[in-house]
N, C-alpha and C positions, 0 to 999 in steps of 0.2 A: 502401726497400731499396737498396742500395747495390752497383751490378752491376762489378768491379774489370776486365773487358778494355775496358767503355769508357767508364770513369769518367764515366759519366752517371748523375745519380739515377734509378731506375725505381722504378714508381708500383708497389706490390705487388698482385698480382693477390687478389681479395676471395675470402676462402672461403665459399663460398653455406651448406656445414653451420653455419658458424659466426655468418655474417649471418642465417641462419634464429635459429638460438638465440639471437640476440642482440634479436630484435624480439619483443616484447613478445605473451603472447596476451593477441587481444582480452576483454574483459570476460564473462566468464560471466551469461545470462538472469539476470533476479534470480528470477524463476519459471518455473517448468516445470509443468506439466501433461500426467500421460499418462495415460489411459485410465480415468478414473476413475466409478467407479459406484458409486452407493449407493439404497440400497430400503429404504423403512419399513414395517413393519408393520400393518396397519390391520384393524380389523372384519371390513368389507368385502372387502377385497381387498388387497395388497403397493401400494403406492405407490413407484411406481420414479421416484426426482427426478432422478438422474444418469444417462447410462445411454450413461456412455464418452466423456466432454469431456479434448480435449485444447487446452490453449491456454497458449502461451506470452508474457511479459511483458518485456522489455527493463530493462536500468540506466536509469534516468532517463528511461521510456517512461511518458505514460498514458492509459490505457484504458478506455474505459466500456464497459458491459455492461447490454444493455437487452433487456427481453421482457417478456410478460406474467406477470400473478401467475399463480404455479403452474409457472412454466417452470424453476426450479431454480434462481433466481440466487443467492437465502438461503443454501440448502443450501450451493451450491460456495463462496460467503464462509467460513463458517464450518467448511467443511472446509479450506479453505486457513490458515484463522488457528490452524488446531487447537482447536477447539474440540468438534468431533465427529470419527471414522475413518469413511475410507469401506472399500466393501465391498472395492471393486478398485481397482487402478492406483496412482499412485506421484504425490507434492509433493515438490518443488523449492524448497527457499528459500537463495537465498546458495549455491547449489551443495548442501545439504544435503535428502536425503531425509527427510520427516520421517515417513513411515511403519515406517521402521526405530526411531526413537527412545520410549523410556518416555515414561511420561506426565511423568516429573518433566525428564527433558531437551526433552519438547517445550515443555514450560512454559518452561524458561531458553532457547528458542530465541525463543520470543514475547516476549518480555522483552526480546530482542536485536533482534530484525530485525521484529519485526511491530508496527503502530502500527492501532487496531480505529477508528471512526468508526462512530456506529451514528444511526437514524433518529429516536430518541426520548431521545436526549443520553445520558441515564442517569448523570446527576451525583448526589454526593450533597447532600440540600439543606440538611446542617445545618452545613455547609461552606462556605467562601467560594471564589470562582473560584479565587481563589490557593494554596487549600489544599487545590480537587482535583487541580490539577495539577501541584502540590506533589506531594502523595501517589502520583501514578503516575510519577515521577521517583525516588519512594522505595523503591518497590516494584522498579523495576528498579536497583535495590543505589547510586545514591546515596546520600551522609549529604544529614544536614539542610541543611546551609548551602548544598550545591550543590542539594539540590533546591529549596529556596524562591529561590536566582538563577534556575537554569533555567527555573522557574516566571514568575518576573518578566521574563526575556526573552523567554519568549514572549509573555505578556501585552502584552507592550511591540507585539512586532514584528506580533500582530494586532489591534493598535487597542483595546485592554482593559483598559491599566494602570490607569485610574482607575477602571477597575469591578471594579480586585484582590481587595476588600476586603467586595463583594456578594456576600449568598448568591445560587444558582439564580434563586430565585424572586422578585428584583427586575428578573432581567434581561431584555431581548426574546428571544422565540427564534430569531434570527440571531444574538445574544452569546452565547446559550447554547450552541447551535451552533457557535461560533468558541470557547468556553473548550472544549467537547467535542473540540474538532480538534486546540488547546493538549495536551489532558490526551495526544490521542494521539501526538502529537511530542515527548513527554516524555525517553521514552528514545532519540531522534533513530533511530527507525527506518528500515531499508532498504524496506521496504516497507509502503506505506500503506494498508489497504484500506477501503473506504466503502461501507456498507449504506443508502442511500436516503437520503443527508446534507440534502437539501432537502427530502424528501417530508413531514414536519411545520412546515414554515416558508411564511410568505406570498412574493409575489413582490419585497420588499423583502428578507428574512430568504435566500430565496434566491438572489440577486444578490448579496449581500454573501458567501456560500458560495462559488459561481460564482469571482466575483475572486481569492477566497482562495486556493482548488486550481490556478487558472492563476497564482498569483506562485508557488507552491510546487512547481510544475512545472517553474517557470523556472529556479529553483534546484539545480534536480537529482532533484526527490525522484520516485519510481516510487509509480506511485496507480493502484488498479484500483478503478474507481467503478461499484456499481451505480446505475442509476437510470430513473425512467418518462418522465423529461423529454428533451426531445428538446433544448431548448437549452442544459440543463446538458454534455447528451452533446456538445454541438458543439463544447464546448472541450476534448476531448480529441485526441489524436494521432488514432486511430481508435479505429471502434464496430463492437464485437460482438455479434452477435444470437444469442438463445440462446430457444428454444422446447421445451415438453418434456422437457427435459432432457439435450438435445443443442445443439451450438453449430451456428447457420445459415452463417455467414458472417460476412467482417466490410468495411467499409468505412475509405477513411482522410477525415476531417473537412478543413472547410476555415479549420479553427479553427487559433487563432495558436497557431505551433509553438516552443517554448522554442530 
């Protein structure tokens, strides 16, 4: 600014409304968790698996989630992926609630933002590596051509390409394991979540898991990993403990931080 009695340049004084608006907000949680409870029905008596967890998850945060069986960690998976409603409380994905949404937009949400890893691969085996994760590339609205690169890039980038062309059932279960992780990257989802990714695999099969999840952390990607291992859990940011169906606490790891 240009002040004319005394022809000296003056520095313009900052408008703070405008420097406010002009900085950027920071990144919204990629999850949210509030208050969430759900109860099964049983013979016996109601099975209450949740019963009010709230826990939140960072952009490019990850997180293990450890308890014993029966303490709810299945449940809150699968209620976070949409795969069941809970009774109460509210999810968060990408800023989106999804307990407002039909079953058909929650579907196009998981298709968008949610990437499933489960304990028991769940490939199909008449299939080649390539062609199931092929097909979950296809399924979230690729054509062909970019789903079989996508395909092949992942293959690539977890050490598979030359077992593209294997069904399932030639391959160990740490590759099977790693095409299962492929299939769930398929649609480069914001959020990753893992149901017991090592707890079918030997201590070779899950070391090679282990590596995996910490290069893909490095990278940016947000992972909410369940799991019974305590050295899988070490390579996370921090560990959550969850008993009964309630969340204990959590801890931060001394495990390498992306």
């Amino acid at each position: 600014m240009y002040d004319a009695t005394t022809r000296e340049v003056v520095a313009p004084v900052p408008d703070e409304s405008v420097a406010a608006a002009a900085t950027p907000d920071p990144a919204p949680p990629e999850l949210v968790v509030r208050g969430l409870r759900k109860t099964y029905e049983a013979e016996t008596a109601p099975v209450r698996a949740l019963r009010g967890v709230d826990l939140t998850v960072g952009r490019g945060e990850f997180v293990a989630l450890m308890g014993p069986s029966g303490s709810g960690k299945s449940t809150l998976l699968h209620l976070l992926a949409g795969l069941d409603r809970a009774d109460e409380g509210s999810v968060s994905i990408a800023g989106i609630r999804t307990e407002e949404l039909s079953a058909t937009r929650l579907a196009r949400l998981r298709r968008r933002h949610v990437g499933l890893v489960f304990q028991f691969f769940h490939l199909i085996d008449h299939m080649s590596a390539l062609e199931n994760v092929a097909l979950a590339a296809l399924v979230a609205g690729a054509k062909p051509a970019e789903a079989t690169e996508r395909a092949r890039d992942l293959l690539d980038t977890l050490g598979l390409l030359e077992k593209a062309g294997e069904s399932p059932a030639n391959l160990s279960g740490g590759q099977r394991q790693r095409v299962a992780i492929a299939r769930a990257l398929a649609n480069r989802p914001t959020l990753l979540l893992a149901d017991e990714p090592t707890g079918a695999l030997d201590s070779d099969g899950a070391a090679e898991v282990h590596d995996l999840f910490t290069r893909m952390h490095r990278v940016g990607q947000t992972i909410l990993m369940v799991t019974h291992s305590a050295d899988v859990a070490a390579g996370a940011q921090r560990i959550v403990r969850m008993r009964d169906g309630v969340l204990l606490g959590e801890i931060a790891t001394t495990g390498e931080q992306r």
